[in-house]
N, CA, C and O of each residue as an XYZ file, in Angstrom:
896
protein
N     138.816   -124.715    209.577
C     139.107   -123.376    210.077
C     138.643   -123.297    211.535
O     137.493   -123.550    211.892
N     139.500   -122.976    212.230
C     139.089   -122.776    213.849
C     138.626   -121.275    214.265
O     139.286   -120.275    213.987
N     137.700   -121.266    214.797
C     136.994   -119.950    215.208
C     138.050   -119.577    216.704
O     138.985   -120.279    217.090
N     137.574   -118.319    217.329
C     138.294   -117.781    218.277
C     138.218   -118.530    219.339
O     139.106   -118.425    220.185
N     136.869   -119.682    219.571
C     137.097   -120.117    220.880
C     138.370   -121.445    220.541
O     138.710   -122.066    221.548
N     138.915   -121.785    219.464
C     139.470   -122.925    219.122
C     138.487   -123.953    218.304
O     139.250   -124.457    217.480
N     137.726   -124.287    218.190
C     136.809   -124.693    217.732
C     136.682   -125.106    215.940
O     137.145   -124.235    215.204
N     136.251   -126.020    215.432
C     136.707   -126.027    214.279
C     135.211   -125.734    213.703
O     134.221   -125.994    214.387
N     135.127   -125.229    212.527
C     133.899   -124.345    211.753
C     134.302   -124.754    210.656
O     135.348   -124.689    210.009
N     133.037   -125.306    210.513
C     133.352   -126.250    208.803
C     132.474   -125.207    207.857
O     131.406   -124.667    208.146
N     133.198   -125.097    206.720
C     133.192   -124.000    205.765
C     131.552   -124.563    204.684
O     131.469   -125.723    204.281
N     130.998   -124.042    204.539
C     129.762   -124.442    203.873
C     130.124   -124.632    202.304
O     130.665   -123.625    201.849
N     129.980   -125.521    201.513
C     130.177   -126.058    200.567
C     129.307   -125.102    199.245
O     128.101   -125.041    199.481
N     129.684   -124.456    198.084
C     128.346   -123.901    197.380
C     127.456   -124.729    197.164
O     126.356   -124.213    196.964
N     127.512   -126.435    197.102
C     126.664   -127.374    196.331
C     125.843   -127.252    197.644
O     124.679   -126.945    197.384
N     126.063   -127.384    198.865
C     125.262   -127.043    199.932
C     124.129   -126.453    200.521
O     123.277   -126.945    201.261
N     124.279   -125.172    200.011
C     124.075   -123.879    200.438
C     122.367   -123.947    199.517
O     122.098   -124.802    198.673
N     121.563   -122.997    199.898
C     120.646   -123.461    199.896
C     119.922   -122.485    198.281
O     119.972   -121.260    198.392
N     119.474   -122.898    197.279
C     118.849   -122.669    196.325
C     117.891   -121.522    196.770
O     117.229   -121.447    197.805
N     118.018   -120.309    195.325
C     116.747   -119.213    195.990
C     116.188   -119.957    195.036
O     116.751   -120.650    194.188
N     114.880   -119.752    195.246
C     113.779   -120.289    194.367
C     112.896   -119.009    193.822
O     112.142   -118.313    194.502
N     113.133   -118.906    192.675
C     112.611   -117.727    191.996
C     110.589   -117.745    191.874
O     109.992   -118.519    191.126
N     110.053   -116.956    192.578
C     108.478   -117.209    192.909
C     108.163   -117.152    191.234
O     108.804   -116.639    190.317
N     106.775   -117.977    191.256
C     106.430   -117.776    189.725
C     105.471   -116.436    189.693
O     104.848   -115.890    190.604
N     105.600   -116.093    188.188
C     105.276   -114.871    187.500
C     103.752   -114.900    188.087
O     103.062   -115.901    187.891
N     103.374   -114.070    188.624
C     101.695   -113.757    188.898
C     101.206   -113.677    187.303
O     101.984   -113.228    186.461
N      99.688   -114.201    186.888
C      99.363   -113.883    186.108
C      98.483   -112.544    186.403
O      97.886   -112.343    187.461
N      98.503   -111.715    185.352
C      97.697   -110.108    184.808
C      96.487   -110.360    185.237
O      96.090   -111.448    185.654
N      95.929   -109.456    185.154
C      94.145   -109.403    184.913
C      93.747   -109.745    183.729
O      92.858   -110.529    183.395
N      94.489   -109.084    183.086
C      94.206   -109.669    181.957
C      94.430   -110.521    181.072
O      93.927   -110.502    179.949
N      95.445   -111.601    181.625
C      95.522   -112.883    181.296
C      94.104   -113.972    182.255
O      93.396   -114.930    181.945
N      94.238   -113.365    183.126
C      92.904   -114.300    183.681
C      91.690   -113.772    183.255
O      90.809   -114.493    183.723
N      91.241   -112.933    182.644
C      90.352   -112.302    182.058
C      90.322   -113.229    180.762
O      89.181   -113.593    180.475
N      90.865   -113.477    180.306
C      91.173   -114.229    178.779
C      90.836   -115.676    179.255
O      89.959   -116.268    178.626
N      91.374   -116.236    180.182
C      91.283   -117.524    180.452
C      89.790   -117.777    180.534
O      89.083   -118.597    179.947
N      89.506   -116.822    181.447
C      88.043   -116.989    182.191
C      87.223   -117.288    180.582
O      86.630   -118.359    180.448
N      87.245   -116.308    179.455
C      86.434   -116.217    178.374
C      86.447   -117.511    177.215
O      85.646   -117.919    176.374
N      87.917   -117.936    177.702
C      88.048   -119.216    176.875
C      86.741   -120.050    177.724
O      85.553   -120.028    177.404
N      87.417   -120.834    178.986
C      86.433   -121.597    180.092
C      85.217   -121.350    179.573
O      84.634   -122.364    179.187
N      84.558   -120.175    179.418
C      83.186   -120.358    179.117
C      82.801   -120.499    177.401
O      81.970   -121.295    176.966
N      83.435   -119.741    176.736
C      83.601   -119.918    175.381
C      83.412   -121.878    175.055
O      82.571   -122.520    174.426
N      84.424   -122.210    175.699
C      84.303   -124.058    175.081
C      83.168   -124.374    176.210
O      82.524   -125.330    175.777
N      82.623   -123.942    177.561
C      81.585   -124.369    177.559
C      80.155   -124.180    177.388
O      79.092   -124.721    177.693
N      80.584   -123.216    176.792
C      79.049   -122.858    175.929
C      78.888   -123.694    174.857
O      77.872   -124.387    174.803
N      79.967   -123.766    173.735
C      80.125   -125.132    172.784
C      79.981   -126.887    172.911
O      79.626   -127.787    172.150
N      80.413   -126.803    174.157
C      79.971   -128.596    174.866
C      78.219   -128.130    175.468
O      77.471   -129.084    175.254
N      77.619   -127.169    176.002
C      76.561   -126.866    176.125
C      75.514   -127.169    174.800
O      74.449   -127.784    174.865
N      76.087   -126.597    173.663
C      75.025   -126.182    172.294
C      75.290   -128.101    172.088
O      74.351   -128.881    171.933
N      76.601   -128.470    172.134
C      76.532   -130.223    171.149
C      75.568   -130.536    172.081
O      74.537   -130.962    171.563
N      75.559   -130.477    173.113
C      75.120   -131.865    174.587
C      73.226   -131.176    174.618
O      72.391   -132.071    174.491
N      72.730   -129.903    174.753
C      71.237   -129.781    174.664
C      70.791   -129.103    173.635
O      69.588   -129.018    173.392
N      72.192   -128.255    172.544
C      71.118   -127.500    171.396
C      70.488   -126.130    172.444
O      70.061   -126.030    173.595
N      70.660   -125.465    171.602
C      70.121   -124.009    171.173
C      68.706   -123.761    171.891
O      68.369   -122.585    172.028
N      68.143   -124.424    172.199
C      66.776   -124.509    172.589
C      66.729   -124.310    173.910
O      65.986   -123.448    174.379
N      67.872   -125.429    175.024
C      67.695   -125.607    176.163
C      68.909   -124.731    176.771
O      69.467   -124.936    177.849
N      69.147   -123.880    175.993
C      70.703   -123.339    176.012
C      70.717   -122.290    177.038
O      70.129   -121.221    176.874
N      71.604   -122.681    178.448
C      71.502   -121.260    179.364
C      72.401   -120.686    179.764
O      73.393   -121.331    179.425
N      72.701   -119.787    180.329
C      74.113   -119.221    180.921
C      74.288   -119.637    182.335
O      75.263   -119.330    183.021
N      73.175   -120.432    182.768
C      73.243   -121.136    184.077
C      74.188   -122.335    183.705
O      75.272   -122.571    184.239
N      73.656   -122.971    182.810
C      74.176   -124.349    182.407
C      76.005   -123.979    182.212
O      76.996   -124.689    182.380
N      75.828   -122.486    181.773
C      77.339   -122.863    181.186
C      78.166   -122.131    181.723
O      79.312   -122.050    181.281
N      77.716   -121.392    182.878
C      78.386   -120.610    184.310
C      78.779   -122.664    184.803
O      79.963   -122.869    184.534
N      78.353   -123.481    185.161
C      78.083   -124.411    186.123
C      79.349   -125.444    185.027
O      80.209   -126.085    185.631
N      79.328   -125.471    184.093
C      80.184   -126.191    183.198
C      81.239   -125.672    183.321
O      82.117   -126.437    183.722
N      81.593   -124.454    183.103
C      83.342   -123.832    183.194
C      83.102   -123.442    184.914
O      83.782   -122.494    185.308
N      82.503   -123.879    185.586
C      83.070   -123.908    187.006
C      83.554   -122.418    187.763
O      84.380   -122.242    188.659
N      82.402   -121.099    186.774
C      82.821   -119.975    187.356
C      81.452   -119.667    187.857
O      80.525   -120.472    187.758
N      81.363   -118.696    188.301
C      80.583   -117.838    189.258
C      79.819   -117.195    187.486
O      80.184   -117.082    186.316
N      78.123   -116.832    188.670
C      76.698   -116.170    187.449
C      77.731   -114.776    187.117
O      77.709   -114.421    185.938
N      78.455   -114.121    187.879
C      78.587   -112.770    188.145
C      80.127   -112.867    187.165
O      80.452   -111.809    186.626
N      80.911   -113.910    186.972
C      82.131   -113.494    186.322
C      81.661   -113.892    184.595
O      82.322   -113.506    183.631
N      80.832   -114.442    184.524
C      79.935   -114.768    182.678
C      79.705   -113.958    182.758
O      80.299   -113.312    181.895
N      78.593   -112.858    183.818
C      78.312   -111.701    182.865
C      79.118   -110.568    183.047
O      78.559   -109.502    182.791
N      79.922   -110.532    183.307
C      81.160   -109.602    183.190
C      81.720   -109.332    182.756
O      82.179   -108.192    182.673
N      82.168   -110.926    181.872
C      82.471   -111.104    180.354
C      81.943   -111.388    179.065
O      82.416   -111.610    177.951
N      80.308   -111.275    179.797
C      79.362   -111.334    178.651
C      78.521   -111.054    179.310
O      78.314   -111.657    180.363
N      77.732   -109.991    178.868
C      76.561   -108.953    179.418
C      75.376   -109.994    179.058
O      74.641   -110.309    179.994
N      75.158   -110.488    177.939
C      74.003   -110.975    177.495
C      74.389   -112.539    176.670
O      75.439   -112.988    176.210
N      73.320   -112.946    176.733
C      72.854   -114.674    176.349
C      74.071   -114.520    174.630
O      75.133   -114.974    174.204
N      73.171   -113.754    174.293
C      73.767   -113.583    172.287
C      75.416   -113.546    172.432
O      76.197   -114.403    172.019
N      75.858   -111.833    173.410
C      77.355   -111.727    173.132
C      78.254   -113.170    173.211
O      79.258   -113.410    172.540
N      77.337   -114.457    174.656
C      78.346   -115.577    175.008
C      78.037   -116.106    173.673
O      79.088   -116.517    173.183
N      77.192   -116.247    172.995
C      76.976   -117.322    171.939
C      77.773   -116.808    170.917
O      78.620   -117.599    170.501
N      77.728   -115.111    170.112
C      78.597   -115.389    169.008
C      80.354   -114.759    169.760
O      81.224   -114.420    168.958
N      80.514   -114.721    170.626
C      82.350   -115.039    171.439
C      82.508   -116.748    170.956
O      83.324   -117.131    170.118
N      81.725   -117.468    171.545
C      81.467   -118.862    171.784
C      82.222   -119.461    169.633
O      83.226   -119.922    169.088
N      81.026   -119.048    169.348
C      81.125   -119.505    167.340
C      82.627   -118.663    166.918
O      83.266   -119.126    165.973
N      83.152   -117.450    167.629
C      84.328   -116.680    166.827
C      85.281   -117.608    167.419
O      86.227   -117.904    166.689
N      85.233   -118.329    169.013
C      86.446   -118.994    169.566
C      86.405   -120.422    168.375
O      87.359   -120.597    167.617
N      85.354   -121.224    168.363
C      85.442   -122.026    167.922
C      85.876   -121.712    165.969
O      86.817   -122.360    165.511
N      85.203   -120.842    165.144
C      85.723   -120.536    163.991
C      87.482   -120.176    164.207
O      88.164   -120.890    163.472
N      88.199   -119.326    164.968
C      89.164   -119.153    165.256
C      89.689   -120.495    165.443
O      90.302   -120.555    164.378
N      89.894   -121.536    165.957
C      90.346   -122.537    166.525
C      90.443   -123.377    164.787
O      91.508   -123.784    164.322
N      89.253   -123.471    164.148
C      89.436   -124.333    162.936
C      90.282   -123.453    162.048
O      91.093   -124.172    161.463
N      90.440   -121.984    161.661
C      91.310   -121.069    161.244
C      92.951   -121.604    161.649
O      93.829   -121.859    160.826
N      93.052   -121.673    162.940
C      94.367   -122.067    163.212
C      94.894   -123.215    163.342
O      96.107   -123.284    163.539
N      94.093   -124.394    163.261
C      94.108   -125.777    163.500
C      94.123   -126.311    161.784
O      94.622   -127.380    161.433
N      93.589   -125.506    161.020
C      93.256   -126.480    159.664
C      94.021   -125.662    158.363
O      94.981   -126.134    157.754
N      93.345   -124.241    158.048
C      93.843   -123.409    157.424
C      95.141   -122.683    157.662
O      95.898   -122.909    156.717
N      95.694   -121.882    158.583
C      96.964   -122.253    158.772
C      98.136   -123.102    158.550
O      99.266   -122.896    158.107
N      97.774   -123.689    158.808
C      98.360   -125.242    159.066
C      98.728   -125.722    157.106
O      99.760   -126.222    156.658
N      97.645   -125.385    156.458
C      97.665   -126.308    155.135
C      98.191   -124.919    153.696
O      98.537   -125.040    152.521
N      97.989   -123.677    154.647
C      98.298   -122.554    153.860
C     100.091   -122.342    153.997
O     100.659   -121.886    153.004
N     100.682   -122.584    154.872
C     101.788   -123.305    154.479
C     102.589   -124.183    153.800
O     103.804   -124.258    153.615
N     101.709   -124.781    153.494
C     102.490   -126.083    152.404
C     101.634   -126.393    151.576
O     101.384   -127.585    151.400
N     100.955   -125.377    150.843
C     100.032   -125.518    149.354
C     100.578   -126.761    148.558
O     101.528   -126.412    147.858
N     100.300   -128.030    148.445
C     100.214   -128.832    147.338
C      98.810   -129.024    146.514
O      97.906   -128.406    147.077
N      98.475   -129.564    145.588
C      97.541   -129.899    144.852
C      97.121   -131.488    145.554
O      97.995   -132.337    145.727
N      95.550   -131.751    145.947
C      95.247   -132.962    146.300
C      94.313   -133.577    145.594
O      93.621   -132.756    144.993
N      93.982   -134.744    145.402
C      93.129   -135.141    145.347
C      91.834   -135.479    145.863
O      91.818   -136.142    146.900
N      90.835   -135.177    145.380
C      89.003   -134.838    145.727
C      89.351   -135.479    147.030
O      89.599   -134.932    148.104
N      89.319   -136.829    146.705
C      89.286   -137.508    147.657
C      89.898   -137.224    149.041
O      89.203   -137.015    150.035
N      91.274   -137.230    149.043
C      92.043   -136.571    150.270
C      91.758   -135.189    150.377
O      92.060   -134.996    151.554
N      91.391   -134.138    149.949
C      90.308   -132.961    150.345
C      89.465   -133.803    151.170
O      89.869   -134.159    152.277
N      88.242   -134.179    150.696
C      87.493   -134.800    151.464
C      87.758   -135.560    152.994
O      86.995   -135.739    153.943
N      88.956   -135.859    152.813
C      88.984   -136.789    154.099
C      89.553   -135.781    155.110
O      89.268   -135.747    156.307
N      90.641   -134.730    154.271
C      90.517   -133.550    155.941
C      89.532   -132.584    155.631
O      89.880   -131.563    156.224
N      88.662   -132.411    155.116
C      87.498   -131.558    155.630
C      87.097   -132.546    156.983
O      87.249   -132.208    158.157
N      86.602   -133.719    156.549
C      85.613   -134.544    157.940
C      87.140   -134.535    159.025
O      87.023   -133.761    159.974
N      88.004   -135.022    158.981
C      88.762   -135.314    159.688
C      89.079   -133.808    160.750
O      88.925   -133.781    161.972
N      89.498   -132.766    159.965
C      89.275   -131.258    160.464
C      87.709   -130.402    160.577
O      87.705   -129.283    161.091
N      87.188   -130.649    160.371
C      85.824   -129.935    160.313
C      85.068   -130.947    161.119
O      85.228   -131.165    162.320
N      84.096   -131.627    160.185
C      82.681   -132.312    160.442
C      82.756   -133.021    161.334
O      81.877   -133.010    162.195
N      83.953   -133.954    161.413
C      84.406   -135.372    162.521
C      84.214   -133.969    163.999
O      83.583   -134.342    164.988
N      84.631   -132.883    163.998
C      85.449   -132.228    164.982
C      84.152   -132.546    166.413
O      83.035   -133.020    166.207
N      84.492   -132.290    167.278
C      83.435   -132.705    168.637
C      82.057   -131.408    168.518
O      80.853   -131.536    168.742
N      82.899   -130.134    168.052
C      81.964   -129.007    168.132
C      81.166   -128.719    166.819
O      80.283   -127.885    167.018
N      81.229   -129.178    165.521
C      80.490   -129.094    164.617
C      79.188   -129.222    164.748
O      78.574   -128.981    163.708
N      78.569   -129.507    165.629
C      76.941   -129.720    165.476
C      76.850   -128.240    166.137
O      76.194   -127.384    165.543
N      77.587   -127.887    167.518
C      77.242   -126.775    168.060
C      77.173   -125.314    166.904
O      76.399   -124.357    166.878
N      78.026   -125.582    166.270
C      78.484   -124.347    164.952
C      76.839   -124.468    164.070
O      76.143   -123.496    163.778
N      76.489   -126.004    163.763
C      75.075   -125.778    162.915
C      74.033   -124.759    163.811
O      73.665   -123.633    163.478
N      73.592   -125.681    165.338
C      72.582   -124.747    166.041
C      72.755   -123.691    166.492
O      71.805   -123.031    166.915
N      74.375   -123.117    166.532
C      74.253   -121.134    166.254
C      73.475   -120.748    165.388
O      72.563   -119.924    165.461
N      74.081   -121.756    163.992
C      73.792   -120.813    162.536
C      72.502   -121.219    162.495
O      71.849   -120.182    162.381
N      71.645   -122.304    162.530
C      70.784   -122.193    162.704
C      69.774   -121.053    163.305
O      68.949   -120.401    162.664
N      70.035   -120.990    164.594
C      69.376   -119.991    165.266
C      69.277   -118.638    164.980
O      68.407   -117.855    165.364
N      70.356   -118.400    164.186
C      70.851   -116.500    163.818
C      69.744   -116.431    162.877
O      69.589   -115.353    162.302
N      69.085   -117.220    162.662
C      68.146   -116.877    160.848
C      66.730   -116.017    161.619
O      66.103   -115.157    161.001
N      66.445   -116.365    162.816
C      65.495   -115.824    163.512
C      65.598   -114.760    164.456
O      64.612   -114.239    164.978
N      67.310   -114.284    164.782
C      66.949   -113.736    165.931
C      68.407   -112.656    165.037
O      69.431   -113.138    164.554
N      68.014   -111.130    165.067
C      68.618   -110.134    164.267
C      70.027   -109.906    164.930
O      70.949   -109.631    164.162
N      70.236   -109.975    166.010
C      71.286   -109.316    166.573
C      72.178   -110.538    166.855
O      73.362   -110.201    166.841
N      71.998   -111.848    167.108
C      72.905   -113.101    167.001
C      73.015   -112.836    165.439
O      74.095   -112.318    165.154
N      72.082   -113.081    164.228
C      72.169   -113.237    163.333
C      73.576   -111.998    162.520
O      74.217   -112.447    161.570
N      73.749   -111.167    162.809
C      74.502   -110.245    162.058
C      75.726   -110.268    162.655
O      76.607   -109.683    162.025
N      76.139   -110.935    164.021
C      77.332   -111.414    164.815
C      77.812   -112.513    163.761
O      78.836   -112.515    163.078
N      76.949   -113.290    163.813
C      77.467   -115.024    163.456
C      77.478   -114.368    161.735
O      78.668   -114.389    161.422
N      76.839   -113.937    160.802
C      76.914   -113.900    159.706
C      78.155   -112.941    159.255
O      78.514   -112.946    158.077
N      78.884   -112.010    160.352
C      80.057   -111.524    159.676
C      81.084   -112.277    159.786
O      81.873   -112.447    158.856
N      81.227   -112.944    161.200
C      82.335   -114.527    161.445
C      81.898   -115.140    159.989
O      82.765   -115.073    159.118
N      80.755   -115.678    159.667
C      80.530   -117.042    158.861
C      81.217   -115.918    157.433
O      81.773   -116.584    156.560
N      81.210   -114.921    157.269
C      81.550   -114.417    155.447
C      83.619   -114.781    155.520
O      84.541   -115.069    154.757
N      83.439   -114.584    156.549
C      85.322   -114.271    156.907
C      85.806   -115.627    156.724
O      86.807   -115.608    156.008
N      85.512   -116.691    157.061
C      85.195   -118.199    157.752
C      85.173   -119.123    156.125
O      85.844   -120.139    155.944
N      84.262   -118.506    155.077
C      83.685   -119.055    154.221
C      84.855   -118.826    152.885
O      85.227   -119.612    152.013
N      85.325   -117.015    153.244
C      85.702   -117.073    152.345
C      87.359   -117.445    152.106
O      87.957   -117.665    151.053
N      87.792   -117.427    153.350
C      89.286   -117.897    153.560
C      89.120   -119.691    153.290
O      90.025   -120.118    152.572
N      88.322   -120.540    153.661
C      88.395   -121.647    153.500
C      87.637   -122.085    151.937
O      87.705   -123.271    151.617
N      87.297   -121.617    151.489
C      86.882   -121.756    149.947
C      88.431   -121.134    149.166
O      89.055   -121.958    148.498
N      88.609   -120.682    149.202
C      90.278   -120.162    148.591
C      91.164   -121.228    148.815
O      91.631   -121.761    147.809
N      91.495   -121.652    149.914
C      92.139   -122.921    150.399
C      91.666   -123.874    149.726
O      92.528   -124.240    148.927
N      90.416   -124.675    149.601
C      90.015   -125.903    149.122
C      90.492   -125.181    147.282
O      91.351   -125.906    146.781
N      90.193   -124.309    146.597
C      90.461   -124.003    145.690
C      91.931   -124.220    144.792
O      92.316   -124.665    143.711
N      92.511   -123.508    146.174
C      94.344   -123.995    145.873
C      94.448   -125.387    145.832
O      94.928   -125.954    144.851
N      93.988   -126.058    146.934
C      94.151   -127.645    146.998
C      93.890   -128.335    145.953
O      94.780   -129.055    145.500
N      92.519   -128.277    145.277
C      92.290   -128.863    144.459
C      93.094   -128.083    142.692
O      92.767   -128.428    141.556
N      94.130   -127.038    143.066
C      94.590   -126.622    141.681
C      93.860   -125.975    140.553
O      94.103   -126.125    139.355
N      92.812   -125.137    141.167
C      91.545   -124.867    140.297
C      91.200   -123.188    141.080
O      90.990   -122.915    142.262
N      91.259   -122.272    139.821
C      90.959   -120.804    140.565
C      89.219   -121.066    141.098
O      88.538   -121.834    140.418
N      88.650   -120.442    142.220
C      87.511   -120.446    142.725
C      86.302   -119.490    142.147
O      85.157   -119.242    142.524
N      87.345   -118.967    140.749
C      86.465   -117.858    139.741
C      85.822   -119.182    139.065
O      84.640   -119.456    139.272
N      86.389   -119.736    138.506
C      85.345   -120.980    137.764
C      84.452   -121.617    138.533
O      84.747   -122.270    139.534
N      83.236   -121.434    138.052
C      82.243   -121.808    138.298
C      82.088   -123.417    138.722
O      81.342   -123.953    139.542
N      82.834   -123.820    138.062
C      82.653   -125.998    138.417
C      83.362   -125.632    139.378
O      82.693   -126.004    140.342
N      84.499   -125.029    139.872
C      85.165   -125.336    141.178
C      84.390   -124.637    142.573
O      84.446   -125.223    143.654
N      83.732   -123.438    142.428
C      82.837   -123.058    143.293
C      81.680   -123.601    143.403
O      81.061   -123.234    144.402
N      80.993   -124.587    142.519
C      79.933   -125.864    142.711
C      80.766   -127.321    143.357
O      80.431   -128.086    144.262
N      81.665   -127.309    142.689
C      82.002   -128.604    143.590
C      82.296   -128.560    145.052
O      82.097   -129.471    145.857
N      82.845   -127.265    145.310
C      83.174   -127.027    146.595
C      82.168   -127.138    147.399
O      82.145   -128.010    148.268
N      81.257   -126.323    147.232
C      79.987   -126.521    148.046
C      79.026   -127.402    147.857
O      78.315   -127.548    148.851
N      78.666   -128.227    146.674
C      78.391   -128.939    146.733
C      78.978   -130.911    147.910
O      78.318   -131.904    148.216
N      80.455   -130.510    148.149
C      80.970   -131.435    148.818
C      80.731   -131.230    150.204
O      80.583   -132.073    151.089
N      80.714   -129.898    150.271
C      80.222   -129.409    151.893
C      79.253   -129.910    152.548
O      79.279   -130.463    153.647
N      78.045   -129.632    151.581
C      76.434   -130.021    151.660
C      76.410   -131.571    152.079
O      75.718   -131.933    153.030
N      76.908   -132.149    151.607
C      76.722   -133.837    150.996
C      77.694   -134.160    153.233
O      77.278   -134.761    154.224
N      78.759   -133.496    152.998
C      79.339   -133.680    154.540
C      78.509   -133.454    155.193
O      78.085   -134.484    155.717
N      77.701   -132.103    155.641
C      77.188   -131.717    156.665
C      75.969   -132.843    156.774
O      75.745   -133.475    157.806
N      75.170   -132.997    155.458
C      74.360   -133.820    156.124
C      74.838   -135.345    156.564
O      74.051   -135.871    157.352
N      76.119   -136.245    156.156
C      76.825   -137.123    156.751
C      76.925   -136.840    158.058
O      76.710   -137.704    158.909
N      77.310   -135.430    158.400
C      77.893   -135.113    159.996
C      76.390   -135.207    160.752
O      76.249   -135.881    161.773
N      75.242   -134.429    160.114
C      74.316   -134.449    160.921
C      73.093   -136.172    160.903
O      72.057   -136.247    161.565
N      73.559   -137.153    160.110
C      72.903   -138.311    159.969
C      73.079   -138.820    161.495
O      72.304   -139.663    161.946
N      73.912   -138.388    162.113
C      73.513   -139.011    163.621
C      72.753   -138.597    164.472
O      72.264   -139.129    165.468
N      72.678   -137.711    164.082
C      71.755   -136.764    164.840
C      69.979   -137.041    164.990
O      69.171   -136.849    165.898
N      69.866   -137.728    163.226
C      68.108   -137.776    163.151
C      67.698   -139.580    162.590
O      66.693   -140.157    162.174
N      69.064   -139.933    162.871
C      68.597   -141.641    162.642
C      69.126   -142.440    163.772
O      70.219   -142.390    164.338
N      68.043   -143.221    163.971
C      68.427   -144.253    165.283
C      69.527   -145.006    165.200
O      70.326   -145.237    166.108
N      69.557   -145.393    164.077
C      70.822   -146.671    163.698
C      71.802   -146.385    163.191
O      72.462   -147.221    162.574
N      72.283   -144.725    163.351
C      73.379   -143.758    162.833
C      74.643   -144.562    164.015
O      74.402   -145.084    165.103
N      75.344   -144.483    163.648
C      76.638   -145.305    164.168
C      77.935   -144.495    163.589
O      77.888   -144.226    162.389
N      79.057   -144.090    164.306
C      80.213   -143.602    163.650
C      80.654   -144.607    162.528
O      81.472   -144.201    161.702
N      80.070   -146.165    162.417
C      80.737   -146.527    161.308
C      79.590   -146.557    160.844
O      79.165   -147.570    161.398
N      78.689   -146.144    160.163
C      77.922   -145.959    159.607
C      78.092   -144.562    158.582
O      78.064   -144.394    157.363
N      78.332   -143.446    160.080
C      79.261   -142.418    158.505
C      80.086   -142.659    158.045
O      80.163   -142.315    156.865
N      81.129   -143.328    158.599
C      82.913   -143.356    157.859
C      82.025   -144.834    156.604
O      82.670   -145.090    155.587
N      80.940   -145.463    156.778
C      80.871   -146.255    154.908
C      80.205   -144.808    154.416
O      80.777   -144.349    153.427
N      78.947   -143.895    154.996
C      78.799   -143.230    153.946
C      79.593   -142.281    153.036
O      79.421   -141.849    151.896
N      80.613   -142.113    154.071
C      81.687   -141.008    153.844
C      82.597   -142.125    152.230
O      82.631   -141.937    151.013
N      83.064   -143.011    152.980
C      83.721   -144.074    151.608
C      82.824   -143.914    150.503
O      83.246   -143.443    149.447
N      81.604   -144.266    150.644
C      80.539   -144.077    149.271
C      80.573   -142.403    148.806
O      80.649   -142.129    147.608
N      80.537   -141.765    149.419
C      80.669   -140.619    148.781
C      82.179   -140.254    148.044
O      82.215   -139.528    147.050
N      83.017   -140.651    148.453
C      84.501   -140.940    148.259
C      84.702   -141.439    146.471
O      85.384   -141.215    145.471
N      83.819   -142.069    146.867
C      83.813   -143.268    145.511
C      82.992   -142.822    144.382
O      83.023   -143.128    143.190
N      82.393   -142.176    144.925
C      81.687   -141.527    143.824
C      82.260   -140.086    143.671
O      81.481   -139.402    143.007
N      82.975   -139.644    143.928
C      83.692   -138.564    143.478
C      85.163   -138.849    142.647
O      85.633   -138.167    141.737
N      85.560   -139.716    143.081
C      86.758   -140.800    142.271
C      86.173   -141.179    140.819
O      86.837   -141.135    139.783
N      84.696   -141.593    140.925
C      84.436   -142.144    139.371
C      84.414   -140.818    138.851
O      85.052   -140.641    137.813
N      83.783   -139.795    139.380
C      83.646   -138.348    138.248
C      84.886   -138.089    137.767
O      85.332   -137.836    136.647
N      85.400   -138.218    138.978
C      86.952   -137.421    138.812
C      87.354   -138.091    137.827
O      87.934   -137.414    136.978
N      87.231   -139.575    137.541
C      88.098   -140.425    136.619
C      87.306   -140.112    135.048
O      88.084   -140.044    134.096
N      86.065   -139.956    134.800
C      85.177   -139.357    134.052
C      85.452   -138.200    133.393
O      85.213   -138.235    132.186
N      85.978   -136.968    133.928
C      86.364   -135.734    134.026
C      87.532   -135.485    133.243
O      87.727   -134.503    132.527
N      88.360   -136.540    133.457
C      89.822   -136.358    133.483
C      90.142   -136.677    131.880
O      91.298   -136.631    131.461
């Protein structure tokens, strides 16, 4: 096409022509408000595994999620509120990661495979020791203690119903509400054997875990 001076004017092509680029969505306040509470939430939990309850600070765990003293307490006024936010993120997380997940597709299992996703979902998990030295700690101190003990009734009683279905057994009978917790007990202290023996080794639980395995296989075969 020739323009008025004579001139030829080449017509711009659409493949040419230049792309708008749509800016991305700003996040809310209150999506970064949420973020911020996660960030400290999991590092208050890598805080409790890595020094325990004892050495436990909001310095340490302002400096771990990489925010400012002033945006922790903003979203947590006090030491207790970060700790039981901290146990509801992490109970929430095994709620949606384990129970969820298996309350969908109710089959009947065997002891044994129960057993292996409790450790595999629970005890194996990175934050399970942090979950003991909350609960630990709530037994002494009133106002953590009545936080963490309404999470732990909610926590206890949705996942005892579940292991109940699994194993094909109502949780009104008494042998199925002993075995249940009785298998718990026997885990936690597997989970915590690394904790108070020198020569504790991850394969050291996965044989005790097999021996316990095996001895729930002979009852079971006993039983039956």
């Amino acid at each position: 096409m020739a323009d008025r001076g004579g001139e030829m004017r080449t017509k711009r092509s659409p493949m040419t022509r230049k792309r708008r680029v749509t800016p991305a969505r700003r996040r809310t306040q209150a999506e970064r408000s949420e973020e911020t509470r996660k960030k400290l939430c999991q590092a208050a939990l890598d805080a409790m595994n890595e020094v325990g309850y004892g050495r436990f600070s909001t310095e340490d765990v302002a400096s771990r999620a990489n925010v400012s003293r002033g945006a922790l307490t903003h979203q947590f006024p006090s030491r207790n509120a970060l700790i039981i936010a901290a146990f509801e993120y992490l109970i929430s997380s095994w709620e949606e990661d384990w129970v969820a997940a298996n309350e969908n597709d109710i089959r009947r299992m065997a002891v044994t495979d129960i057993t292996d996703l409790l450790w595999e979902k629970l005890f194996q998990a990175g934050n399970y020791i942090a979950s003991l030295e909350i609960m630990l700690a709530s037994r002494n101190d009133d106002e953590l203690g009545n936080g963490i003990r309404e999470i732990m009734v909610r926590w206890a009683s949705h996942r005892d119903r579940l292991l109940a279905k699994l194993l094909g057994s109502p949780l009104s009978d008494p042998k199925t509400s002993r075995f249940i917790q009785l298998n718990l007990c026997v885990m936690r202290g597997i989970a915590l054997h690394n904790s108070f023996s020198s020569d504790s080794t991850k394969d050291t639980q996965k044989q005790l875990l097999e021996e316990w395995k095996r001895m729930l296989s002979v009852a079971s075969n006993l039983n039956s």
